[in-house]
Backbone as CSV, one residue per row, in Angstrom:
resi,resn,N_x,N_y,N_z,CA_x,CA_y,CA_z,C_x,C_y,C_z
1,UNK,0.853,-1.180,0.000,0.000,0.000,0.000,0.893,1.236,0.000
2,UNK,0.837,2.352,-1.174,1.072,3.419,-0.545,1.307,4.323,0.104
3,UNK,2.254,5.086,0.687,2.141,5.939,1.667,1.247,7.168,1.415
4,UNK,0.325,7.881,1.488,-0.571,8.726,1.278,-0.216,9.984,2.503
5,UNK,0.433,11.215,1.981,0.709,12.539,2.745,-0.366,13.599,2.304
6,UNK,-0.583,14.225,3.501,-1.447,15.507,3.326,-0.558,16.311,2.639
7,UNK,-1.424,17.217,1.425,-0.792,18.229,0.694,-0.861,19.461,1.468
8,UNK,0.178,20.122,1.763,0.802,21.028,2.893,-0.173,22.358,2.278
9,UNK,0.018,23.554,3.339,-0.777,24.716,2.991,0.279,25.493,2.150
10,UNK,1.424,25.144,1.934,2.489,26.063,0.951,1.902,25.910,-0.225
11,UNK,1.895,24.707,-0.719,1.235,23.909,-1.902,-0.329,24.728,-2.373
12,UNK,-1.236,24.604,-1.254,-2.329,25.278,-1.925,-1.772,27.101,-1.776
13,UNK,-1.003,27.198,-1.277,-0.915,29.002,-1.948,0.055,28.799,-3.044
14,UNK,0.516,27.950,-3.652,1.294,28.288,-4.814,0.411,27.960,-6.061
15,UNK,-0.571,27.382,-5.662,-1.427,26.983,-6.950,-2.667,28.211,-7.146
16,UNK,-3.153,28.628,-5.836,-3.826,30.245,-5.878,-3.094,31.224,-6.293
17,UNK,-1.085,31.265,-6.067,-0.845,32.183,-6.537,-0.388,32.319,-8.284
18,UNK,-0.568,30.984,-8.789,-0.327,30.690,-10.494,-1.245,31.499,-11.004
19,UNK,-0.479,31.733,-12.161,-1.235,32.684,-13.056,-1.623,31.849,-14.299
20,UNK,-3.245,31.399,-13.598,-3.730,30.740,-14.415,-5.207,31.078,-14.530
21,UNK,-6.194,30.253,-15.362,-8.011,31.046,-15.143,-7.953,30.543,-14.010
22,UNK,-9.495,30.999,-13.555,-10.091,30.970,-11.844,-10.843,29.707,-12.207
23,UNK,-11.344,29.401,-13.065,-11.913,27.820,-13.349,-10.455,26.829,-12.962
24,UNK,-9.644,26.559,-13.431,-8.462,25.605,-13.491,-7.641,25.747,-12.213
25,UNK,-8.036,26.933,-11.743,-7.220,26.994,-10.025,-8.359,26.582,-9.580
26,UNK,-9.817,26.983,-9.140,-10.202,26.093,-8.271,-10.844,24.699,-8.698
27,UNK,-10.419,23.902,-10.179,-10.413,23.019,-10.418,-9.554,21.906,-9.469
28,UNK,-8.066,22.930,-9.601,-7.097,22.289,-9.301,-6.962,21.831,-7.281
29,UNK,-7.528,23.038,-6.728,-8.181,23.032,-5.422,-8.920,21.968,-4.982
30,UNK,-9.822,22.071,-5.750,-10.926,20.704,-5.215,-10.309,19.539,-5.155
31,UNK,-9.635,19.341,-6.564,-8.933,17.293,-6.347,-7.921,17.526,-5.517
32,UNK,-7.012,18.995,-5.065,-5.803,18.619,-3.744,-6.546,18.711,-2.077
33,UNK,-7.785,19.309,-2.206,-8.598,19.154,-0.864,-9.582,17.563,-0.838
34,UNK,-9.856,16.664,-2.339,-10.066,15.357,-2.437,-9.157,14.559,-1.722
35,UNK,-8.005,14.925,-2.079,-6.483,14.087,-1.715,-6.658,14.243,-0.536
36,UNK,-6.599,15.144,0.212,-6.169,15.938,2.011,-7.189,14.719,2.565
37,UNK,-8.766,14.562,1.727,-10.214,14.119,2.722,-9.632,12.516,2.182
38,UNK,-9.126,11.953,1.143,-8.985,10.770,1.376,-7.735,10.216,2.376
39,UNK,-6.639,11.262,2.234,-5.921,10.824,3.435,-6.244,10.819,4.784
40,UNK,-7.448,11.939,4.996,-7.918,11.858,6.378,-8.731,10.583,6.705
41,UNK,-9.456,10.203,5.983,-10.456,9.097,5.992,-9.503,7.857,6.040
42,UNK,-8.594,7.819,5.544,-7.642,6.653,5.509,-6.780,6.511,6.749
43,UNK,-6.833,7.343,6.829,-5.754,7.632,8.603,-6.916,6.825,9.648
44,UNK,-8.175,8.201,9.837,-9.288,7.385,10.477,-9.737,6.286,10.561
45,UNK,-9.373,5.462,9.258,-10.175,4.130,9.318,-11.284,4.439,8.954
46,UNK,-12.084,5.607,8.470,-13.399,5.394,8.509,-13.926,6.793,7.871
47,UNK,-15.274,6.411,7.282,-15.531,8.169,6.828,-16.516,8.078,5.542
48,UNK,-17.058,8.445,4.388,-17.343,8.790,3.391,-17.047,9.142,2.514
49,UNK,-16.255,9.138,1.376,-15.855,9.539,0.692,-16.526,10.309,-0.594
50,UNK,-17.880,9.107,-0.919,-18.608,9.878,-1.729,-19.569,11.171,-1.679
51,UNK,-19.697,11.599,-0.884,-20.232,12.680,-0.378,-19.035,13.790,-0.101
52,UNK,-18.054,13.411,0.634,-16.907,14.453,0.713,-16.281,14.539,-0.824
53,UNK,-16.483,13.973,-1.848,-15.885,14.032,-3.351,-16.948,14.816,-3.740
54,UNK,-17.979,14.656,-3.692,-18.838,15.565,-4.723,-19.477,16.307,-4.377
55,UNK,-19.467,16.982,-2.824,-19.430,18.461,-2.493,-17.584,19.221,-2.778
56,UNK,-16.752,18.595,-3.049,-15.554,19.530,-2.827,-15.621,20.637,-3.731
57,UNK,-16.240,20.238,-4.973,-15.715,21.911,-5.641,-17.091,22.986,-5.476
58,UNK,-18.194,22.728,-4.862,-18.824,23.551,-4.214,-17.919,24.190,-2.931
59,UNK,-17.322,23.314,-1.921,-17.217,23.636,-0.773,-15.274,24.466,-1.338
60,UNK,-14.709,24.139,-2.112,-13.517,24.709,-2.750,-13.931,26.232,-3.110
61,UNK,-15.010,26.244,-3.959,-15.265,27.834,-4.853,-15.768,28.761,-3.394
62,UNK,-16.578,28.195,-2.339,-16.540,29.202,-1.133,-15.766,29.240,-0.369
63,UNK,-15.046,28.527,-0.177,-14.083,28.640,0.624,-12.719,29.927,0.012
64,UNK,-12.270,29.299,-1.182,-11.309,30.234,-1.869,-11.837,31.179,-2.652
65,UNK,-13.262,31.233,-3.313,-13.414,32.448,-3.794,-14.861,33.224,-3.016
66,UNK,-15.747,32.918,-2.131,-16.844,33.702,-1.618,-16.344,34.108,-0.411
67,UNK,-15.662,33.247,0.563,-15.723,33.572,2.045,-14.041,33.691,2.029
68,UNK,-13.009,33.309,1.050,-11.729,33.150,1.395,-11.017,33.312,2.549
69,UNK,-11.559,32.326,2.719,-10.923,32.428,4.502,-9.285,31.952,4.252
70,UNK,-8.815,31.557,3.337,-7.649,31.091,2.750,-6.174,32.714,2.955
71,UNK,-6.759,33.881,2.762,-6.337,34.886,2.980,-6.641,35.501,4.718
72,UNK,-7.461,34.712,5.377,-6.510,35.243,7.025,-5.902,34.105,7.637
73,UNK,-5.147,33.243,6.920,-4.338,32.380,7.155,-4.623,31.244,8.139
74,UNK,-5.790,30.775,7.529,-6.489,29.840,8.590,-5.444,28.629,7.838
């Protein structure tokens, strides 16, 4: 089996700070906050996955672009 690591918070500010469209950054957001919820669930032993996969790029576009809480360094 794999070793499976959480993708660090450096990582998601270097992909917010690419100069790329706002579709393809928070494209790119959602499957590295997929990664973060399957490593958490895998750590846990336990969890949902299908439900945490197909809210992420709803819960990605408010997070980084309505409420960006990503900018007071949570």
């Amino acid at each position: 089996m794999p070793l499976l690591n959480l993708i660090p918070k450096h990582e998601f500010d270097r992909v917010r700070a690419a100069n790329v469209g706002s579709d393809t950054t928070l494209s790119l957001l959602a499957d590295m906050c997929r990664l973060n919820a399957l490593v958490a669930v895998k750590r846990a032993g336990s969890g949902h996955l299908g439900s945490s996969f197909s809210a992420m790029d709803m819960v990605a576009f408010l997070l980084f672009e309505e409420l960006d809480t990503a900018s007071l360094g949570w």
